[in-house]
N, C-alpha and C positions, 0 to 999 in steps of 0.2 A: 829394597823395601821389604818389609816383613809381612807373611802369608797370612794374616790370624786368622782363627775359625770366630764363628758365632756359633753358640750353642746355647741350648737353652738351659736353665738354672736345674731343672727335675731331671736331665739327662748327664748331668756331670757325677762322675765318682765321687762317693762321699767325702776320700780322700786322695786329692788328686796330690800329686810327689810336689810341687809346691803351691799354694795359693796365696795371690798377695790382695787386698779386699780395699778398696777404694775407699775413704774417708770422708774425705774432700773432692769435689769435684778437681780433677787435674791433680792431682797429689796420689800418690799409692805409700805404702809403707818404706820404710829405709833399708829395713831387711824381709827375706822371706824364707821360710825354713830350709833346714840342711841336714841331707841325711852322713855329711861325712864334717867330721869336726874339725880337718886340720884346713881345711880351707874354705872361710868364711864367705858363703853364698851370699850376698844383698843387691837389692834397687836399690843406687844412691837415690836419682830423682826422675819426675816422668814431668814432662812440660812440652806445652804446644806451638806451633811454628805453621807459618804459614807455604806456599809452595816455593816460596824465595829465601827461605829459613830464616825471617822473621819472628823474633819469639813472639806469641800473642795469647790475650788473655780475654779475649771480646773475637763474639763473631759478627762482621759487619755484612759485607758484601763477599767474604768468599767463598768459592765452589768446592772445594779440598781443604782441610785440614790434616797434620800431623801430627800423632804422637810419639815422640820422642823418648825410650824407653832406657836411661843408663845406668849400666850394672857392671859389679864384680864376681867373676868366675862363674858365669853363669852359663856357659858359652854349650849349649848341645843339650838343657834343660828347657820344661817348660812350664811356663805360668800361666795360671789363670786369674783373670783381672778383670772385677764389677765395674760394672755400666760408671766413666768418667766423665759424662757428661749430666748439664743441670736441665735439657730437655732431650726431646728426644726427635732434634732434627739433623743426624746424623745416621748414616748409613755403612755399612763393608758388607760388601760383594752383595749388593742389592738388600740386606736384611740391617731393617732397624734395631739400633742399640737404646734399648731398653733395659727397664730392673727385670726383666723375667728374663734376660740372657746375661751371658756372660762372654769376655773374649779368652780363648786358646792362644796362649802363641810360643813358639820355640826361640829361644833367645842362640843365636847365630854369634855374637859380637861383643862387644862391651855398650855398643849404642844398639839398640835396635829401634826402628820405623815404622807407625803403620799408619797407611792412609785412609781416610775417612772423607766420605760427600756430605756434602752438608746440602739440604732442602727447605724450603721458607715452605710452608704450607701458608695459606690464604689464612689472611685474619689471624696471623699469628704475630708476635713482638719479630721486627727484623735484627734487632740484636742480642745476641746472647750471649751474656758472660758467663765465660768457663770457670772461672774462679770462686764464684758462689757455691756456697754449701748446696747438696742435693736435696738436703729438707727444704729448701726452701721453694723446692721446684715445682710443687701442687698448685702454689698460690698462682701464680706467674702464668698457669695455663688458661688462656681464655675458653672457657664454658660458652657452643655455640647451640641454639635450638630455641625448643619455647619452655617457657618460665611460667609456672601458674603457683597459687600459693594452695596447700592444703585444701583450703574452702573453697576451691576451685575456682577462686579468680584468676583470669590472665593476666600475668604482669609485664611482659616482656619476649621480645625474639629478635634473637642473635644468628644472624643471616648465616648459614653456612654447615647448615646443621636440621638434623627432624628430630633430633633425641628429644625426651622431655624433663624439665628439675622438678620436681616438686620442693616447695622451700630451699631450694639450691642444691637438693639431692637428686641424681639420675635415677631415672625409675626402667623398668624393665623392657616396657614398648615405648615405641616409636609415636609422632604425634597421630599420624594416622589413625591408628590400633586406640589410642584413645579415643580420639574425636568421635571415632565409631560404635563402642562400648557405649559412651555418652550418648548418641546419637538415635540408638537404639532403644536406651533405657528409657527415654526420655518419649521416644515414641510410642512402647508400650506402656506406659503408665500412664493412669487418669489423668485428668486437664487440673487436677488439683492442686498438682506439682506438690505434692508430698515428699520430702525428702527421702524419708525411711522407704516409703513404696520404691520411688525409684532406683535408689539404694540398696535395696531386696532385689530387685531385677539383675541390676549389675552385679551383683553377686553371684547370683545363679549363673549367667552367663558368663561370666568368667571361670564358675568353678567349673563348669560345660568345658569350656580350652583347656583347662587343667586335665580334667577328668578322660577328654579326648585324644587328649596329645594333640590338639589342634595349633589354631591359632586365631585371635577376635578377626581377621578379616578373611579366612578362612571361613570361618564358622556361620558369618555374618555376611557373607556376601553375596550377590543379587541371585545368585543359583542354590542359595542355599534355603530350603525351608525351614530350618530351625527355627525364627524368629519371625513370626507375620510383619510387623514391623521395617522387619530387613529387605521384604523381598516384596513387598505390595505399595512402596512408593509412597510410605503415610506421610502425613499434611506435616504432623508435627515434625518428623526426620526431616522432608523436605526445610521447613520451619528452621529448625535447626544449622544445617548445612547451608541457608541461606543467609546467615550472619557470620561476620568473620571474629574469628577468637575472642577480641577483646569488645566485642558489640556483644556477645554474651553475657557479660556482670551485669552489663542494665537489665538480663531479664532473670527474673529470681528461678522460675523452673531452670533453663539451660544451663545457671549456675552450677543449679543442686545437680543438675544431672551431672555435670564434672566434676561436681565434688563426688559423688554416687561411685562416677566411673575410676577417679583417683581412690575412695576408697578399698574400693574391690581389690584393684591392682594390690596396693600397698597389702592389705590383708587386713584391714578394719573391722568396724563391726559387722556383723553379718543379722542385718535385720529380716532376710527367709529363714534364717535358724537352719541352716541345712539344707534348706529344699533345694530340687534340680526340676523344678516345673512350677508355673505360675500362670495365675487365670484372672481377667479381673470379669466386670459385665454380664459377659455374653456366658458365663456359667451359668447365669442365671437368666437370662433372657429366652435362652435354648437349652433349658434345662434337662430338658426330656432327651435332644437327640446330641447332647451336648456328651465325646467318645469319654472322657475320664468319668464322667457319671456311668453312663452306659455300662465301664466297664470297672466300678464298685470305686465309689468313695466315702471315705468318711474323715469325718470331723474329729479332731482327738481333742479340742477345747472349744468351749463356747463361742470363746471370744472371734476363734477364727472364723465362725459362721455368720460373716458380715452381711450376708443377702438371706438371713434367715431359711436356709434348703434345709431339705432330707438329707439322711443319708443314702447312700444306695447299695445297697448289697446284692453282690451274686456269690452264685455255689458253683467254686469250680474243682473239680481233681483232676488231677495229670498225673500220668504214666510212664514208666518205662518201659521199652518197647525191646524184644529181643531183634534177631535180624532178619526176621519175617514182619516184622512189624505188628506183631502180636505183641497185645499190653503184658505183663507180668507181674509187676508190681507196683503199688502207689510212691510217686512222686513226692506227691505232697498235696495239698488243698490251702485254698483261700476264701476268706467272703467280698475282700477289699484290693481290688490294686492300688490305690492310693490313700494316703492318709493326710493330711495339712501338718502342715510345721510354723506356719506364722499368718497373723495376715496385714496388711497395714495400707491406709489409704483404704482404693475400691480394688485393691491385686489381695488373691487366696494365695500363697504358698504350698506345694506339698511335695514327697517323693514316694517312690513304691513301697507296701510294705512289706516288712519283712517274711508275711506267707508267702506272699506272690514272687518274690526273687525266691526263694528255698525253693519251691513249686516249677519254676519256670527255667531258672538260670538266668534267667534275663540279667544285660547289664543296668546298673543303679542309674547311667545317667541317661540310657536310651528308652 
């Protein structure tokens, strides 16, 4: 029986001494190049058998498969040969054969052997024909996890799986990692269930995971203060998690708020316009000892001064210090560490300005 290697596709020589490139599933080429002309190198043909060498064209019930490799004068060469199969429930020497590898193998013989384990993964089709074209292999693979549509209705969950589709495409997190983003948005934002508001949030907070190298249930999780919402048990989060996926659509907020949080993910509108902080109420309620007023904001549009406030200005300069800790020379100054970037619903948008980072070094999204 023949040793082949697996290797992966970015680790093969550009040009390996022969390659013969799978077509068809179970079929390889008739010939495969030759570097000496008087004796005609080819694969007649490559065909599968079972452990009793049975020719076969369908995998039903067994554990092993063979590929059957017959050639002329090929005998001390070696060929490399794309993925022959039309899924990818096949294995050599514990490494699945897939389109992102390829098989190595030294041709010994005029026939050469190699064995293959074949695996049924759960919820997968038990029979696979080898014979079918490999285009055709995408369809064939059952998509398992939750299913929501764009607008963030739940349509669907396919046991055996957390990934998430949106309209039948995979999205980047995990259902968790959404549920939570949702979960969250939804608790910091008015009772008004504004789309755009909530929408604004999940955006911020996601571009937070971006911006951190984090992760949403990192970021969000009960230790973490970034989010009041995340870490104070609110009604509405609780609210939330107390519905299972598809008792969701009945309620228009928890919707939007999956749509909000699919937005973000996907990279939709961005209704903070930018921001990496948000305030709704209590800016106004606690105006006075309220720390982003305290410590200088302003308004850069009308529109976004939805609770009719001041602005707040302070006078800061900062220094640079030698290695006595003696100032030198000016940093820089500001009157404003923050400025609004949107406002929508009863949430303000805003991020540092651009004195206070030059000034400070501080980073944009802490």
């Amino acid at each position: 029986m023949g040793k082949g290697d697996v290797l992966e596709k970015k680790k093969v020589p550009e040009e390996p001494e022969y390659t013969c490139k799978s077509k068809e599933i179970g079929k390889l080429p008739s010939e495969c190049a030759s570097k000496k002309k008087d004796d005609v190198k080819k694969i007649i043909k490559a065909i599968f058998k079972d452990t009793q060498g049975n020719l076969i064209d369908h995998v039903t019930i067994e554990e092993k498969v063979i590929l059957e490799i017959h050639s002329e004068n090929m005998s001390g060469e070696t060929v490399v040969i794309d993925n022959p199969f039309k899924s990818q429930n096949f294995k050599l020497k514990d490494k699945i054969i897939s389109d992102d590898v390829v098989i190595k193998l030294k041709i010994n013989g005029n026939i050469e052997k190699i064995e293959f384990d074949v695996f049924h993964e759960k919820d997968t089709a038990k029979t696979v024909n080898i014979a079918d074209s490999k285009d055709e292999k995408a369809k064939d693979v059952k998509k398992l996890g939750h299913f929501y549509s764009k607008e963030g209705e739940y349509l669907n969950f396919e046991n055996g799986s957390e990934d998430v589709y949106i309209d039948n495409i995979k999205i980047s997190e995990d259902h968790a990692s959404l549920q939570k983003l949702a979960a969250v948005a939804f608790g910091e934002a008015s009772t008004d269930d504004v789309y755009e508001e909530i929408a604004g949030i999940a955006s911020v907070i996601y571009r937070q995971v971006n911006e951190r190298k984090s992760s949403i249930l990192t970021l969000l999780s009960s230790s973490s203060t970034y989010a009041f919402a995340a870490s104070d048990g609110s009604q509405r989060v609780k609210a939330f998690y107390a519905k299972k996926p598809a008792d969701r659509n009945s309620s228009l907020g928890m919707k939007a708020a999956v749509k909000a949080a699919i937005n973000a993910i996907l990279g939709g509108s961005d209704f903070s316009n930018g921001g990496y902080f948000w305030d709704g109420v209590d800016i106004k309620t606690n105006y006075e000892k309220h720390p982003k007023i305290k410590a200088g904001f302003h308004f850069t549009l009308d529109e976004h001064n939805i609770f009719d406030l001041e602005d707040k200005e302070v006078e800061v300069t900062t220094w640079w210090y030698d290695k006595n800790l003696k100032p030198t020379k000016i940093r820089g100054t500001y009157k404003f560490t923050y400025e609004t970037t949107a406002a929508e619903g009863k949430t303000i948008f805003s991020k540092y300005t651009s004195d206070f980072l030059k000034a400070t070094g501080n980073k944009k999204f802490k």
